[in-house]
C-alpha positions, -999 to 999 in steps of 0.1 A, spaced: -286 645 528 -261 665 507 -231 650 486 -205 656 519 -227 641 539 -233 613 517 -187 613 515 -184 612 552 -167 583 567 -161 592 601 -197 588 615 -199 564 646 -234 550 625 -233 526 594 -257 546 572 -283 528 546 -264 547 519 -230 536 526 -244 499 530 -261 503 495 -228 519 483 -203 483 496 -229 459 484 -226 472 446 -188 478 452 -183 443 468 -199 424 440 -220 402 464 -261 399 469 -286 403 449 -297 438 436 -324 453 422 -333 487 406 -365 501 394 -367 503 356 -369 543 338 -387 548 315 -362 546 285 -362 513 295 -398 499 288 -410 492 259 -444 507 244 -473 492 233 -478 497 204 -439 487 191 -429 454 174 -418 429 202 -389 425 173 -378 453 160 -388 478 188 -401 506 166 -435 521 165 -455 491 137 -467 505 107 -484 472 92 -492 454 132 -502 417 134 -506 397 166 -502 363 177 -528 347 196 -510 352 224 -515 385 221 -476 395 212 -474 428 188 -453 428 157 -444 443 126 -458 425 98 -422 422 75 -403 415 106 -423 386 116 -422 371 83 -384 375 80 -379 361 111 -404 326 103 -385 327 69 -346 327 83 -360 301 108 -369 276 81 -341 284 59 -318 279 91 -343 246 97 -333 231 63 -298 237 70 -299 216 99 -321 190 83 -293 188 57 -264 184 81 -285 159 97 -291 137 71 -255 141 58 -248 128 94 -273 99 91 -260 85 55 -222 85 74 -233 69 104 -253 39 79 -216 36 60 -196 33 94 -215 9 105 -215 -15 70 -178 -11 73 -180 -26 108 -203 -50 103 -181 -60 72 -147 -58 90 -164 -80 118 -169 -108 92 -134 -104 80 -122 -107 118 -146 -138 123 -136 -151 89 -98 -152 98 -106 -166 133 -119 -196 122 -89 -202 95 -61 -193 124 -84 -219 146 -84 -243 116 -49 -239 111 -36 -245 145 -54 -278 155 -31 -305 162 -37 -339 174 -17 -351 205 -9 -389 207 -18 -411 241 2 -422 264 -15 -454 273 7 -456 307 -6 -425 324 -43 -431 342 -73 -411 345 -66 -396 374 -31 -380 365 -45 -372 333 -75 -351 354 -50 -336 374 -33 -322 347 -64 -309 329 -75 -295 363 -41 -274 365 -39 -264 331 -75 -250 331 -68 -229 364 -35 -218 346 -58 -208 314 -82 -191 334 -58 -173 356 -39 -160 321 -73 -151 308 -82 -134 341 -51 -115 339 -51 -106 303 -88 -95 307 -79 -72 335 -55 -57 318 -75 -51 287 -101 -36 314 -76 -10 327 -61 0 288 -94 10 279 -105 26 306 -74 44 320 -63 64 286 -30 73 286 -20 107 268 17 92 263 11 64 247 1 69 212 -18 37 208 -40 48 240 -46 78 234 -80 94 235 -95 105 203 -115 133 201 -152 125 185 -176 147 169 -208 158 182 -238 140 178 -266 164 156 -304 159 168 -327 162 141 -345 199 143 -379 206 147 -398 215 115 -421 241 139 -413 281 139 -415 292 175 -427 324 185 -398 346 199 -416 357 229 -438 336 239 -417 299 224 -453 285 213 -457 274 173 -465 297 155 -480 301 117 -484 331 92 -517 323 87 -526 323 125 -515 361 123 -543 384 131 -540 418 113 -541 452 140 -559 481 133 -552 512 161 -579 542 156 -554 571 159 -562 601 181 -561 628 153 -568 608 122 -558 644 102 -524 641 113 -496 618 89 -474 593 104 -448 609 112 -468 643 134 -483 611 147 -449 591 162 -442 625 172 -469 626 200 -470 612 230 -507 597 233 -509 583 198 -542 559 197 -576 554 215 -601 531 224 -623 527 193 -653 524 215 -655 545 245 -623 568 234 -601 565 258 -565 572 254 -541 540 252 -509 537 268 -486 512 288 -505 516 319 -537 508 300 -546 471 295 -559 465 260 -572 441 239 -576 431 201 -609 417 184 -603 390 158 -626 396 138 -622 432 129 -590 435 148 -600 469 164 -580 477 195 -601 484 225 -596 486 261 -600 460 286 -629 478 311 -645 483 276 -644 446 272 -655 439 303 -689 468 308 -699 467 271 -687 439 247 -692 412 269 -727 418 275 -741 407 240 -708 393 228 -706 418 191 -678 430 175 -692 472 175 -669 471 147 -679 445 120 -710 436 137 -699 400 140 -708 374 167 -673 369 195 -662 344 218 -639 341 244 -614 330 219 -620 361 195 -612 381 225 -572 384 228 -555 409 256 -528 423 244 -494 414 261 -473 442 270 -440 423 270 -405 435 261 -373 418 246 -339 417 262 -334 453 248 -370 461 271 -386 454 301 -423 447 307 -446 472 317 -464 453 339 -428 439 360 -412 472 366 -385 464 384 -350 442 373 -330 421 394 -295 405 395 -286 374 413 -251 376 427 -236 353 449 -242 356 488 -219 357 514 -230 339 544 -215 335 583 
């Protein structure tokens, strides 16, 4: 279809290109687009910094990063851990103070209670005319009329405290501060939000394609390392995996038609498990997609009839 075509409005038929064209104009259902390739990230590039590694450790989760980025990243977060811890305990020892002076002015309060009570008790003479009875009435009346006054009174305490006014200054609602929950010690892994440790970091070793080329001839190039075993080029569309013990990178099919038959490291010569045997995740951040999800999607509100 060419760009008129594409322009014209006066067809008698509501094209799939003009209905594509008011859904992203209108703002409303959900949309989706297929991600380039600018927008993936490769495998071989720190899940942090998202440049090419030069010193490449994984977790066992299998997320790639560069070495100084990870360890500036589990530093900040226990610097910014201590922080918090400090905050929190300066929150704790004000919390402990507020309440001694509460406790303490409830004691005063108690204290004057019983001298205003004290005080205010007066003995009533008598009358040796009056009986029982008028003298049970009366009790009986001024009971109700107490407990009507402290029904009342109580009701209207109810409704000061829980009606606020913002007029009255002596009702107005104060503003508290928030309440600090005490931080976890733990560094969690960026990607993956697991624990994670610098000593659980497994060291990377890619066997480049042309080991007489430098660093930077070797960025350069497009298909940059290969399968230490059966020499196969590795990419994005290639699933791969790490060996703990020697850290070599080899392909998944390698894994599965050669390794796994007597369970060595070709490498070191060392005995694996399943555990020593991590696939390599080929994740992205917020800056990068996965290259296994290729596609993004945007929830938008939904019109319906």
């Amino acid at each position: 279809m060419t760009r008129h075509g594409k322009n014209c409005t006066a067809g008698a038929v509501y094209t799939y290109h003009e209905k594509r064209k008011d859904t992203a104009a209108s703002g409303y259902g959900t949309q989706s687009i297929r991600l380039g390739k600018d927008a993936i990230k490769d495998f071989d590039c720190c899940c942090l910094s998202l440049q090419t590694c030069q010193d490449p450790v994984m977790t066992p989760d299998g997320f790639l990063y560069e070495k100084q980025a990870i360890l500036e990243y589990i530093l900040h977060q226990k610097t910014e851990t201590a922080k918090k811890m400090k905050a929190y305990e300066k929150q704790k020892q004000a919390q402990k103070s507020s309440s001694r002076l509460e406790s303490k002015s409830e004691e005063r309060e108690k204290v004057e209670r019983f001298k205003t009570r004290e005080n205010s008790i007066v003995s009533k003479p008598i009358n040796p005319f009056t009986t029982g009875l008028n003298q049970g009435g009366e009790k009986g009346r001024t009971d109700s009329s107490s407990a009507q006054s402290s029904s009342s009174a109580a009701s209207v305490a109810s409704s000061s405290q829980s009606l606020p006014s913002f007029w009255i200054p002596s009702l107005t609602p104060q503003s508290k501060p928030t309440l600090l929950k005490k931080p976890s010690k733990t560094v969690l892994c960026p990607m993956s939000g697991r624990p994670i440790k610098m000593n659980e970091l497994i060291p990377v070793r890619f066997t480049p394609l042309d080991p007489s080329l430098d660093r930077v001839a070797l960025l350069t190039r497009q298909d940059r390392y290969v399968c230490a075993v059966t020499r196969d080029v590795l990419g994005n569309s290639v699933p791969c995996a790490v060996l703990r013990p020697s850290g070599t990178v080899v392909t998944l099919e390698c894994v599965e038609k050669l390794i796994k038959k007597d369970m060595m490291d070709p490498v070191s010569g060392d005995k694996l498990s399943d555990r020593d045997i991590i696939p390599m995740q080929r994740g992205g951040t917020g800056f990068s997609a996965s290259g296994v999800d290729l596609r993004a999607k945007e929830a938008r509100p939904v019109m319906q009839v």
